[in-house]
N, C-alpha and C positions, 0 to 999 in steps of 0.2 A: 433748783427748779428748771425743768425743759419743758420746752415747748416745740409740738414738730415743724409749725410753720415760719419759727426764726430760726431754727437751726437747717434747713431745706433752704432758706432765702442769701445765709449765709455764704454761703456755697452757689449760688444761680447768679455767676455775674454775665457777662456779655457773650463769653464764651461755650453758655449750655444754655441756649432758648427754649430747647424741651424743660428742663429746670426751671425756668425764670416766669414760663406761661402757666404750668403748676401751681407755682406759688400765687402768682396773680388771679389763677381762677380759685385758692384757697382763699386768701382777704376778700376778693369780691364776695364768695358766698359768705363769709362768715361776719362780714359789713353790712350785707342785704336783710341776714336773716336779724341783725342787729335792728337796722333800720322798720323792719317787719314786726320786730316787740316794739319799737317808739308807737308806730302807726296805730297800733292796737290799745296803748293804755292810753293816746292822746281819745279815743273813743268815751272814756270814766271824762262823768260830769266837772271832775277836781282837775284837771288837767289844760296846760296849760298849749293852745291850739296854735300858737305861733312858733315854738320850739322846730328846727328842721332837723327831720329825722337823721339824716346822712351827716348831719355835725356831729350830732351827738355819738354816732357808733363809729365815724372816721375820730372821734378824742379818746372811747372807750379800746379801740385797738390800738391806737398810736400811743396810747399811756403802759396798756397792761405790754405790750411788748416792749417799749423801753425800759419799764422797770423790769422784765426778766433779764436785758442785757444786762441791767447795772447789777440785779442780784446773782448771775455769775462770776463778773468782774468781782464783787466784794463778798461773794460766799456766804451770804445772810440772804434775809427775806424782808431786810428792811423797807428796800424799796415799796415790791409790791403791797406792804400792808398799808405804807402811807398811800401808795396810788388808789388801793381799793375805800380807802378812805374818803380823800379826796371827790371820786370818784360818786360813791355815796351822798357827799353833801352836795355834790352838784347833780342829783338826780330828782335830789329832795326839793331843791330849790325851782327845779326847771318842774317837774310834776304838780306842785305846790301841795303836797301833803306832807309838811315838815309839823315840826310843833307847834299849829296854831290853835292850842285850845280857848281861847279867846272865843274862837269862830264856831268852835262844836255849840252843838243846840243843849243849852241844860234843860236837864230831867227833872220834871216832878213824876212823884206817887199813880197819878192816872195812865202815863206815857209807858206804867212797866207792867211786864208781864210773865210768868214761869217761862222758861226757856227762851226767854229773847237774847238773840247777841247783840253784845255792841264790839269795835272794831276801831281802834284809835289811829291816832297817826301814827309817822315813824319818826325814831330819833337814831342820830349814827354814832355811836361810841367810839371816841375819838383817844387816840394814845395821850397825849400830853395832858386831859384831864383825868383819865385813869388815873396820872400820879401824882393831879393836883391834889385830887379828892383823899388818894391814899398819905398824901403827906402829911395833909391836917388830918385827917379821922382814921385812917387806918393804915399806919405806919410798918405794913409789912413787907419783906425785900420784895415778894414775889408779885406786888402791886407797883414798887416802885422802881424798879428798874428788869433790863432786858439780861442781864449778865446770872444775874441771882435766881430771876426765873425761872431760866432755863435750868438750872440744877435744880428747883422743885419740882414737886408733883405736877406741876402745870406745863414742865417742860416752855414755859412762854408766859409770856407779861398777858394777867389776868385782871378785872376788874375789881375791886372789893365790892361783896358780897352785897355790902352798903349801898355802894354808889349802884348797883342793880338794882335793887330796889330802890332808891329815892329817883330813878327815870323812869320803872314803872308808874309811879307815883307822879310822877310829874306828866307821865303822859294820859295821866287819868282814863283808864279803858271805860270809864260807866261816869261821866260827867254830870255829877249830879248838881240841881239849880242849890239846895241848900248845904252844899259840900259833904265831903265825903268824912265822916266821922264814925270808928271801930268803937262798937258793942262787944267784941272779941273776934280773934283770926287766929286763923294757923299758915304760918307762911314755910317754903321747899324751896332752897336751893339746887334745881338739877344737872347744871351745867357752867362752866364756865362761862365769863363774858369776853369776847377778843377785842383789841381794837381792831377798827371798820366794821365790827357787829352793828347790823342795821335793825333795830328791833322795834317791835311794836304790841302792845298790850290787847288781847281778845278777852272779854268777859262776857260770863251767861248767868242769868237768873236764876237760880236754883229753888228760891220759895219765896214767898211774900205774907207774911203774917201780920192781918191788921191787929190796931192797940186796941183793947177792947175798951180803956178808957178815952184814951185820945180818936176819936174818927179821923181826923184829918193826918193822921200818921200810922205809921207798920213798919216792921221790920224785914229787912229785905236780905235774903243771905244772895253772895256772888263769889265766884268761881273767876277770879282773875288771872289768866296765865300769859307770863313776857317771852314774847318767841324773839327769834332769830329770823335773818334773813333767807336761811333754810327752814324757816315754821317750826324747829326745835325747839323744844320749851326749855326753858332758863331760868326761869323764877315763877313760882307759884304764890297766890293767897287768896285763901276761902276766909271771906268776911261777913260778920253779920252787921247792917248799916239801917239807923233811922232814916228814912224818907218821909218825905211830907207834902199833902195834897199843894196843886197851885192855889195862893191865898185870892 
């Protein structure tokens, strides 16, 4: 991994001041424009208004350039995945949209409608449960360690397929008040999971078919998809799910 403004920094010591102001107006802009996304998402109602913006993007460049030094020094990319990790659950933590499904508003039967989204929180897939999860339930090399990965298809430590979906599941895109209970699904795997994948579940309504016996319940199909921090889709499931009126 390179980066132009450590290795430009490297080289700007006391004796090239053209070099050295370079670089210094390189981190200012790219701290500024840092501090310019805090300022903007501290604006969303979930956000947490006391956070100072210039902390957070003076830790997000002092971390991702330290970890490039140390993954040249050691010729891996271990560093940065753990920094981007890291990094992740202190975003989550300071933002406050981590997994508090506790807090989401459950859904009855009257609250839905064809084409509505819902929009969960986020969870950061983290390396050392990747290969908790794959030790006990899916005991494959390329889940559980970084050496064996790399020689498979994944080129790199992937999540089982498993553990993708049950943090889909867990971050419940469609929070429903009487839980979420499968009539039938078809679920897709599209992509792998990394660790520091910072993902979050979007679902939409696709149909809602009342019971003709039951009034106070219908059947509700949903188009669940687990993106990635690049809005990649990762994991798919079309489900059809009883719902039932508020009693």
């Amino acid at each position: 991994m390179e980066c132009p403004v450590l290795n430009t920094a490297v080289n700007a010591d006391d004796g090239n001041p053209i070099l050295r102001s370079r670089v210094g107006n390189a981190l200012r802009s790219w701290t500024g424009r840092l501090q310019a996304c805090v300022k903007e998402a501290q604006q969303q109602p979930d956000a947490k208004p006391d956070v100072d913006p210039k902390d957070v993007a003076t830790l997000i460049v002092a971390s991702l350039e330290g970890a490039l030094v140390m993954s040249r020094i050691q010729r891996n990319d271990e560093a940065p995945r753990r920094v981007q990790s890291h990094l992740n659950k202190c975003l989550d933590q300071r933002s406050g949209d981590g997994l508090q499904v506790s807090e989401m508003e459950h859904l009855y039967l009257e609250a839905l409608h064809v084409r509505q989204r819902v929009r969960s929180g986020t969870h950061v897939m983290e390396e050392e449960k990747i290969k908790d999860f794959a030790a006990e339930f899916d005991p494959q090399p390329f889940h559980l360690g970084e050496t064996a990965a790399r020689a498979s298809i994944f080129k790199g430590l992937a999540a089982s397929g498993w553990h993708t979906a049950a943090i889909a599941m867990r971050l419940r895109g469609l929070p429903l008040a009487n839980g979420i209970i499968g009539l039938g699904e078809e679920t897709a795997w599209l992509r792998p999971t990394w660790p520091g994948d910072r993902l979050h579940v979007d679902s939409e309504i696709l149909d809602v078919t009342p019971s003709r016996s039951k009034p106070n319940k219908a059947v509700v199909s949903v188009r669940s998809t687990l993106l990635n921090q690049k809005d990649e889709p990762i994991y798919s499931l079309n489900a059809k799910l009883p719902v039932f009126k508020r009693p």
